[in-house]
N, C-alpha and C positions, 0 to 999 in steps of 0.2 A: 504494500500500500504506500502512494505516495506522501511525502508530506502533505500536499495539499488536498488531498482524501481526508487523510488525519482531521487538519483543520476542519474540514465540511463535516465532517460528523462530530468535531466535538463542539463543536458552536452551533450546532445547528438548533441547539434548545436554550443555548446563551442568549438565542438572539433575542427573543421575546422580553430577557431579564434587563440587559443592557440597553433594549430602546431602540435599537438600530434599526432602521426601518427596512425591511426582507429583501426589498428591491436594491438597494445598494449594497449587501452583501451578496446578492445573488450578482448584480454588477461585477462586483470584484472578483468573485470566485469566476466569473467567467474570462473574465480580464488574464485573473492567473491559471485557466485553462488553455486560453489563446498562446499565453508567452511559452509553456512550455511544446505546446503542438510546433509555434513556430523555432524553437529550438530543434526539435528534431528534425523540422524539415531542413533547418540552415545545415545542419548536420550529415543531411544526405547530400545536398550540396556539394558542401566541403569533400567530402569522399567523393564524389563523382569528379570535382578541378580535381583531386589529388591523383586520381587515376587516371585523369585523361594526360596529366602531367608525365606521369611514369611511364607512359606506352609512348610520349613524346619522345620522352629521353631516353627510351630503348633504342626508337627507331634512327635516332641521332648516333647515339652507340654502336650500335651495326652499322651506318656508315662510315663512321670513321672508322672502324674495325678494319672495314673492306676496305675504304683508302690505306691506312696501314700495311694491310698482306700486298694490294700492288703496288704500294711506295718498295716495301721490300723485294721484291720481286724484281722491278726496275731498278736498283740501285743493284741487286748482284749481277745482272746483266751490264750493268757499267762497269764493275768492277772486271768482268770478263774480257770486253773488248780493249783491245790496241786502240780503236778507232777513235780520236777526240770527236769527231764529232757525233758521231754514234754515243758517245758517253754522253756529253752535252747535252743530248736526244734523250736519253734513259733519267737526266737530273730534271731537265724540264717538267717531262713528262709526270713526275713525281711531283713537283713543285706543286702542276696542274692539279693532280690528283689530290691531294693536300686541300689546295684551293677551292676544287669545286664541293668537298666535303663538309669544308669550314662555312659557304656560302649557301649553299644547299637547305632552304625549312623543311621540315618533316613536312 
C-alpha cells in the first residue's frame, strides 16, 4: 500500500472531525494521484531516451569498430609495399576511413 493509500484511509473519518470540507480533500488526494501517475509515466520516458541512447551508441560503436579493422588492414598493406605511392594510397585511405566514421550519425 502506498503512502498515499495510507493517508486516504486514515483520514478518511478525520475529515468530518477536522472541518475540512470533503471536496478539497478529495481535490488533493487527487492532485496526489495525478503526481504520482505522472511520475511513472516521466519514468517510462526516461527508459525509453535511455535506450534509444544505447542502440545509438552501439551503432556508432560498430562503426568505428569496422573503421578500425580497415584502418588496420590498410596500414599493413602499406607497410608491405616498396611503393611510396601505393603506401601514400593505403595512409589516405585510412585517414578516409577514420573520417567518414567520425562524421557519419547513426
Amino acid at each position: 500500500m502506498s503512502r498515499l493509500e495510507e493517508i486516504k484511509e486514515e483520514y478518511r473519518d478525520a475529515i468530518r472531525v477536522i472541518g475540512i470540507a470533503r471536496k478539497d480533500i478529495d481535490y488533493l488526494i487527487q492532485q496526489a494521484e495525478l503526481v504520482e501517475e505522472l511520475k511513472k509515466q516521466s519514468h517510462g520516458i526516461e527508459l525509453n531516451l535511455l535506450n534509444d541512447e544505447v542502440v545509438r551508441l552501439e551503432k556508432q560503436n560498430q562503426r568505428y569498430k569496422q573503421a578500425l579493422e580497415l584502418v588496420e588492414d590498410e596500414l599493413e598493406y602499406a607497410k608491405t609495399t616498396g611503393n611510396d605511392e601505393v603506401r601514400d594510397m593505403y595512409i589516405k585511405n585510412s585517414i578516409r576511413f577514420i573520417n567518414e566514421a567520425l562524421e557519419r550519425e547513426g
